[in-house]
Residue, then its C-alpha position, 0 to 999 in steps of 0.5 A: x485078544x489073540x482068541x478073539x479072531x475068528x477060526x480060519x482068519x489068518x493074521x500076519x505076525x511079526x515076533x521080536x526076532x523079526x520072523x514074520x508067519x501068517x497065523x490062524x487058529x490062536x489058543x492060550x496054552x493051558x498054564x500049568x503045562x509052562x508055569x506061565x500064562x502067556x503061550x499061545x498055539x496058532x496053527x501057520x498059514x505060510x512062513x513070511x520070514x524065519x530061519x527055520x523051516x515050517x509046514x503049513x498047518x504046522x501048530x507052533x507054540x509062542x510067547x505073546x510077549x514075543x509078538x510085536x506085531x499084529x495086520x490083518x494080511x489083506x488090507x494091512x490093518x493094525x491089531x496091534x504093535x507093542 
């Protein structure tokens, strides 16, 4: 799913320990790098929320198990909750 959003399109993200970004630029990690099939890149538009500190246009790696949360940053439409 995460793949079907366009390049540039910035999707607000909240993660299971609550930091919220706005992502862009989504990509499955190639699953022999992990041994696991369910990282995904995405390049950060802003930091919403996070204990950590990140540039934007940093590229973060992230669990899609992690992700409970998908809005389209402008009209708050729902991708998905989990």
């Amino acid at each position: 799913m995460l793949e079907d959003f366009e390049d540039g399109q910035d999707v607000l993200v909240k993660l299971r320990n609550n930091d919220e970004y706005l992502l862009y630029d989504f990509e499955m990690v190639d699953e022999s790098i992990y041994d696991c099939d369910d990282v995904v890149m995405a390049t950060i538009s802003s930091v919403i929320k996070s204990d950590f500190c990140y540039k934007n246009g940093t590229k973060i790696e992230l669990s899609i198990n992690d992700i409970v949360e998908l809005k389209d940053p402008c009209n708050e439409f729902q991708y998905f909750s989990g």
